[in-house]
N, C-alpha and C positions, 0 to 999 in steps of 0.2 A: 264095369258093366257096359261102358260105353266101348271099350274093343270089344268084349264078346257081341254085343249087336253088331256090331258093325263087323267083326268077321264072319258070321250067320247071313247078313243079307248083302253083302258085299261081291261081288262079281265081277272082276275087269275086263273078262271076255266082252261080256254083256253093254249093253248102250245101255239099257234102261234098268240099269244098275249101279249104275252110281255113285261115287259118293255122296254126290246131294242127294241123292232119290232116297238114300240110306240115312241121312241126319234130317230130313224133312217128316220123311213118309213111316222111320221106326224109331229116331233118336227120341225127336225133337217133344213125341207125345207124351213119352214118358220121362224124359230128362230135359227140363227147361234151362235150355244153355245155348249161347249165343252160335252162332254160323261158326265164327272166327275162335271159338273154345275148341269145337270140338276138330276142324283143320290141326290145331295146336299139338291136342291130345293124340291124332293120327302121327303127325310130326316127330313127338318125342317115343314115340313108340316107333316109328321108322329107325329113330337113330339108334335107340337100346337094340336091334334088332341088329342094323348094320356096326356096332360097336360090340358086340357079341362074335357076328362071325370074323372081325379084326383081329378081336383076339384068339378065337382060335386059328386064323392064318397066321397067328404070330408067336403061338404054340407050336403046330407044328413044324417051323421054321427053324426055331429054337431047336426042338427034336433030333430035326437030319445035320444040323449044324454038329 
């Protein structure tokens, strides 16, 4: 629940979009969880994301090999 909020109100273009503005203004009222949780949870969802496209750089590597 806490990525799909945060992928909804989330904007990086944007200044007043945040990711505080987004764990303040729409995490934080409905999920009571610390500043430094929800950093965490953004974290490991970075990496399953960047360990996702590794492995597929490393499929199709394998491929043309």
């Amino acid at each position: 629940m806490v990525i799909e909020l945060f992928e909804k109100y989330y904007e990086p273009e944007r200044l007043d979009r945040s990711k505080r503005w987004v764990y303040y203004t729409k995490i934080l009222p409905q999920i009571p969880m610390s500043e430094r949780t929800f950093y965490r949870i953004l974290e490991r969802r970075r990496e399953r994301l960047n360990g996702l496209s590794k492995e597929d750089s490393n499929e199709r590597t394998e491929e043309v090999d």
